[in-house]
N, C-alpha and C positions, 0 to 999 in steps of 0.2 A: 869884493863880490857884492855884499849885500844886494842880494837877490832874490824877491819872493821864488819858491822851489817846492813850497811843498803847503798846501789844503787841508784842513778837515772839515767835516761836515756832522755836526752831532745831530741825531736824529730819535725822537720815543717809536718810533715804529721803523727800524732800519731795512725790514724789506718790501715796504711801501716807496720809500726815499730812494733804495736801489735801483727799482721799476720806476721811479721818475723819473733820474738821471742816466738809467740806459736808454726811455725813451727819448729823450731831447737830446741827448748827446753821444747817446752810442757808448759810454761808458760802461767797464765791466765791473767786477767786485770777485775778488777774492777773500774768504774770511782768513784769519789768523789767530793762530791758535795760540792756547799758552800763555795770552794775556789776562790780568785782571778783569775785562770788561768786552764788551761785545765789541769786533773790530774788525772792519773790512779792507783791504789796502784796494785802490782805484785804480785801473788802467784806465791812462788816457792818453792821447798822443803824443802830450808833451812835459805834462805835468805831475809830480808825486801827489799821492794824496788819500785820504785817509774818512770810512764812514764810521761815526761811532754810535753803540746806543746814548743817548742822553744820559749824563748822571745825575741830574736837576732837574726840577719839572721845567715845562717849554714856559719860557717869557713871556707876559700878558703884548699883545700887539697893540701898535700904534703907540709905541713910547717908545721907538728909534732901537737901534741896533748900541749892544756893547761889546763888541769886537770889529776885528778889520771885515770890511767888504769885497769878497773879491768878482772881478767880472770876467766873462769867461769871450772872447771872441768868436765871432759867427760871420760865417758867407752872405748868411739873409736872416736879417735881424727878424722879420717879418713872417717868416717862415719856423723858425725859432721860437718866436712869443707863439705863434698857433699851439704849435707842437707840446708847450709849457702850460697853455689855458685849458686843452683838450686831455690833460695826464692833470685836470685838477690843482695845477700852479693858478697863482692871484698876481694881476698888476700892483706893485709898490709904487710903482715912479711912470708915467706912459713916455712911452720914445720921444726923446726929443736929439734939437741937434745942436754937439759943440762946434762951432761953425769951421769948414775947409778942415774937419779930422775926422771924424765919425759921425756915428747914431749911439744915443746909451741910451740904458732905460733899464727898471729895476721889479724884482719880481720875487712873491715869498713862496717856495717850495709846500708841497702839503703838511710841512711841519712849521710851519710860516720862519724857515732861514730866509733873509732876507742873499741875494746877490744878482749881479747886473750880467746886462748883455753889451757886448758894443759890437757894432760893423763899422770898419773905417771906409772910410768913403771923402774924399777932397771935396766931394761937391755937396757937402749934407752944409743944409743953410734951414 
């Protein structure tokens, strides 16, 4: 197997985070009860995943990420990055292309997570 399956998203303000990520991606939020800490479980189309409150303060920026990066796939990468600048999201990284595979490009949530966007596209040069 080893297959990524499952997300989480730690957040100091968890219903700010919720209203970004339903705006750019249509994503829902269930909370869950019963646990130690504030915890959302994520519907999304394809993927499990998980908001939580932050147990840590947020990481000072621009001293790189210490965890995995995950990037999430889109129809119009373009239309995505608006959707992500207009809900208060920052460019990390601006679109560029891996050439005859996609578009990526990387962007901090209002809690400055960093995670990426790609559109595959064959002809992205």
């Amino acid at each position: 197997m080893n297959q990524l399956c499952y997300f989480e998203i730690q957040s100091s303000n968890p219903s700010r985070e919720m209203k970004f990520y339903h705006g750019v991606f249509g994503w829902n939020f269930t909370k869950v009860e019963g646990l130690p800490i504030e915890y959302y479980q994520i519907e999304t189309a394809a993927m499990h995943g998980g908001l939580l409150a932050r147990p840590a303060p947020v990481p000072p920026t621009h001293c790189g990420t210490n965890a995995f990066t995950c990037s999430f796939e889109v129809d119009d990468f373009d239309a995505a990055a608006e959707k992500i600048l207009a809900l208060n999201g920052k460019i990390a990284m601006e679109k560029f292309a891996i050439p005859s595979k996609c578009w990526q490009g990387y962007f901090l949530d209002p809690d400055n997570n960093t995670f990426g966007l790609v559109q595959v596209d064959a002809n992205a040069k």
